[in-house]
N, C-alpha and C positions, 0 to 999 in steps of 0.2 A: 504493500500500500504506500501510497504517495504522500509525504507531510501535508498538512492540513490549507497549510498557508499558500501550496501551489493553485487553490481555487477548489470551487465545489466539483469531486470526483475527476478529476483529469484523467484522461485514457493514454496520453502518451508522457514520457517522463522529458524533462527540458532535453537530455543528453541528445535525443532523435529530433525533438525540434530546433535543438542548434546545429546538429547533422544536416538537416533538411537545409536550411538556411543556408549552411557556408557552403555544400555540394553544387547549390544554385546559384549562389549571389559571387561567393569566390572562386568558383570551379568552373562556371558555368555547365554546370549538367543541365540538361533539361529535367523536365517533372517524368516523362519516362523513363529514362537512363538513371535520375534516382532512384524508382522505383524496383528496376531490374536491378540497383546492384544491391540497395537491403536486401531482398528477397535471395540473392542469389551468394548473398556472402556476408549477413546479417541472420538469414533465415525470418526475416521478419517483412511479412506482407502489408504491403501498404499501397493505397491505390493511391492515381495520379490526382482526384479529386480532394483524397486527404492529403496529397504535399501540396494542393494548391492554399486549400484552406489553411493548413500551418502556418504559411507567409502569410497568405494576407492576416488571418486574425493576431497573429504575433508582431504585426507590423502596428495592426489598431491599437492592441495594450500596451506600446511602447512608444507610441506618436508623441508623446511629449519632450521626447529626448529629441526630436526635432527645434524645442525653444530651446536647448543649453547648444544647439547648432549655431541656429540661430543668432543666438546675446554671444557669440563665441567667433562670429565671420563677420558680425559688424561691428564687435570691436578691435579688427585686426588694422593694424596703419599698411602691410601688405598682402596682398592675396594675388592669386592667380585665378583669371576664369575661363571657359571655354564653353563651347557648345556645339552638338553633332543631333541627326535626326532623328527621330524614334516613332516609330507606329502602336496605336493602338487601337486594335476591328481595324484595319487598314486605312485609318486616318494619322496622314503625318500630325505627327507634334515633334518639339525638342528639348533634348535631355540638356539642362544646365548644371553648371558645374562648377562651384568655389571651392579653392583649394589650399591651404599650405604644406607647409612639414606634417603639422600638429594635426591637421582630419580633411575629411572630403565631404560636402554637402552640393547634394545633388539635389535636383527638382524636372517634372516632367511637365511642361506645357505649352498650349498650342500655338503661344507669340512667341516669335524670334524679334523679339521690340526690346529697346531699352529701358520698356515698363518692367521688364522683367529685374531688369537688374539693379532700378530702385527699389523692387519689393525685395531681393535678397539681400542689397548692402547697404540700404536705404542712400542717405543725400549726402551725408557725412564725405569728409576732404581724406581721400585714403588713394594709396597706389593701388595700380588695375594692372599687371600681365597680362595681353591678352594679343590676340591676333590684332589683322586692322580691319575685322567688320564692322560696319557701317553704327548697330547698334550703340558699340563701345564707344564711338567718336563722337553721338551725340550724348554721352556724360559728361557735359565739358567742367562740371565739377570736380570730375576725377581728374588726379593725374595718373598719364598715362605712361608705361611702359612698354612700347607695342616690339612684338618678340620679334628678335633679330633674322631668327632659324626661317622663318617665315619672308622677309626679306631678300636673304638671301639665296632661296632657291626660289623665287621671283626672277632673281637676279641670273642663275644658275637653267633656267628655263630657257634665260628669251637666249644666253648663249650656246646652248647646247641644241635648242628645237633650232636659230636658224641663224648661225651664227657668222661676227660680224669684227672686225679689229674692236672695234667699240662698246661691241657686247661681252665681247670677252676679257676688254680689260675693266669696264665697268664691274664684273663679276670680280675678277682678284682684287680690285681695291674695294672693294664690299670685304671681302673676304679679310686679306692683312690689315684693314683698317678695326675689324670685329677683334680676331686675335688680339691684337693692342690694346684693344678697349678694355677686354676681359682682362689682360694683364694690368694693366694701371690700376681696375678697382681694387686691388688690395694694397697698391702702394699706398704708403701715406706721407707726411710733412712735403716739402716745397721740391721734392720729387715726382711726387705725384700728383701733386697741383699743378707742375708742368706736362709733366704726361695728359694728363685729363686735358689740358689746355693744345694739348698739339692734336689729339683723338678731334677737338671740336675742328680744328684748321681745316683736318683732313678730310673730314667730312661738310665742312665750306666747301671745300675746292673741287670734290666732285657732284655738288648739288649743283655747283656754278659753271661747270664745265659745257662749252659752246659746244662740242666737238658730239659731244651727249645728245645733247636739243635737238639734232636734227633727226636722231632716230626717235619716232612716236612712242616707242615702248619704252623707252632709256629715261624721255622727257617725262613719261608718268610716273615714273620711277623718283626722279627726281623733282616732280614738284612735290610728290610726298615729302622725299628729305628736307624739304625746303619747307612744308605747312608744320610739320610735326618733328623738324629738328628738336627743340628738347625732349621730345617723347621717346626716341631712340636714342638720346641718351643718358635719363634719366639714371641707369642703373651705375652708370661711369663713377660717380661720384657716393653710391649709397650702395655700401657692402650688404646688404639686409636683401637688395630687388636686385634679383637674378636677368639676365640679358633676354632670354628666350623664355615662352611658354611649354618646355617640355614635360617639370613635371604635371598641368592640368590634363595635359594627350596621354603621358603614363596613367593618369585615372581616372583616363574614360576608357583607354582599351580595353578593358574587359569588359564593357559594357557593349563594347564595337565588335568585337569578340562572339559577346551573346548573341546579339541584332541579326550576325552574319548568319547564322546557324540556326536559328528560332522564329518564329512568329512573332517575337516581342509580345505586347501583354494584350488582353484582351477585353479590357474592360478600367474603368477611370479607378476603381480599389487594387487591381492588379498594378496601373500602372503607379500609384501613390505606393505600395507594399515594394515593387521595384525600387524606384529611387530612396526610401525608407532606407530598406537594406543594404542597399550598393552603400549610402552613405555611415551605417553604422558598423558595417564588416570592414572598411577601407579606416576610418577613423580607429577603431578599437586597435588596426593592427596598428597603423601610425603609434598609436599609444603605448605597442606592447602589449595590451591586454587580453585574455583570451574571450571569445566570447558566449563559450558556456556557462562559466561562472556569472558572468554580469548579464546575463538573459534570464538563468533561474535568479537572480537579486530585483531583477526589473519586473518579471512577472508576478513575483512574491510582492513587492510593493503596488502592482496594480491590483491582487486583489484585496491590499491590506489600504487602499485609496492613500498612498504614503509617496512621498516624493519618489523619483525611478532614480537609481543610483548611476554618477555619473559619466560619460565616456572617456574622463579623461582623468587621466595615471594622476595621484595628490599634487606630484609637485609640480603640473604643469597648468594644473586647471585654474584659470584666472579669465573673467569676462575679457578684461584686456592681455589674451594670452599671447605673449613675443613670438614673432615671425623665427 
């Protein structure tokens, strides 16, 4: 028999609803293939209807650790964000994505607007990582860090699909002027004030370059440098904001991962149970923590109507937790 405190009569012990969970949300198995593998190396039968319902309703009695997400991404001064498609009954929506070291909080919804991304980081003055969708650009609140990696295979595109003296050295000096960059931000004292200070010349001088202007694809290239010069180089000078959005694309890919191989979710409780668990299986590991132990602490306090215990390790958990 099961302690008292896991709810009235429970049929399954946390151990298989944390099983359920991480097979799905970390592993990506689908609700079949976890089914075939209890069964087949568990000995424990379980149909794809009950691991559907394990997520979602373990997703409802732990929606509040959604608000310690929440009070936790916007009081970060950086974050990285991202976003890629997602279907549900075969209507696109899109999966968003705030990110640091410290967790990942994910959301599924049907605007790719930068409504969205008032409601996740509200209005507040904070750095943004992100690509250069359109979205992000009209936060002009935010400052921006718009990712290098992204740049320069732009860059690495127009020289290699159709290539040109101009396109190909546009590409290297994208490229040795990025390397430099990354290297100066850990210099410090009137070393690195000069370094930072010769990174900015170098990227004057190819925003400025005539020789650029004439190709149309060189020239869009470079009126970007030239509208969002400090936003490319934001990171130069602040060891904390990383140059490129890699880690937000490290985690989404398992989400991208899922998408390829599955139907994605099927229903608005499926797709809220999704981004639920994407973001408390990727946060917990962030943190170290496992998440059996803190599922049966969360479930025990939902049915004890008691605070849910938090996802983050003691000594890191602060509303204003450091980047």
């Amino acid at each position: 028999p099961l302690p008292p405190e896991l709810g009235p009569a429970p049929k399954l012990d946390v151990s298989v609803q944390a099983a359920v969970v991480s097979l799905h949300y970390e592993y990506g198995l689908s609700y079949g293939q976890i089914a075939a593998y209890l069964a087949q190396h568990g000995q424990f039968p379980l149909s794809v209807g009950a691991i559907a319902q394990i997520c979602t309703r373990t997703a409802q009695r732990t929606a509040a650790a959604e608000q310690e997400l929440q009070a936790v991404a916007q009081g970060m001064r950086v974050v990285h964000m991202d976003e890629t498609t997602w279907w549900t009954s075969g209507v696109m929506q899109y999966l968003w994505l705030v990110a640091t070291a410290a967790f990942s909080w994910f959301r599924v919804d049907p605007r790719r607007s930068h409504a969205v991304i008032v409601e996740l980081l509200g209005q507040g003055a904070r750095i943004v990582i992100s690509d250069y969708y359109s979205a992000y650009r009209a936060c002009t609140w935010l400052i921006h860090q718009w990712c290098w990696a992204h740049l320069i295979r732009d860059a690495k595109r127009l020289a290699e699909g159709l290539p040109s003296l101009e396109r190909l050295e546009f590409r290297d000096r994208l490229i040795a002027i990025y390397k430099a960059a990354v290297e100066a931000q850990s210099r410090e004292g009137p070393e690195g004030e000069q370094a930072r200070r010769t990174i900015c010349q170098r990227v004057g001088r190819v925003r400025a370059c005539l020789r650029y202007a004439r190709d149309p694809e060189l020239e869009r290239l470079q009126r970007r440098l030239q509208q969002e010069f400090y936003g490319y180089l934001a990171f130069v000078g602040d060891p904390e904001v990383a140059p490129d959005n890699n880690r937000a694309e490290r985690d989404l890919r398992p989400a991208v991962l899922l998408r390829k191989r599955s139907f994605q979710t099927r229903s608005e409780a499926g797709e809220v149970a999704f981004a639920h668990w994407m973001s408390l299986t990727q946060t917990l590991r962030k943190q170290g923590l496992e998440l059996e132990p803190w599922l049966r602490q969360a479930l025990a306090a939902y049915w004890q109507s008691s605070p849910l215990p938090s996802l983050f390790a003691p000594e890191t958990h602060s509303p204003s937790l450091p980047n």
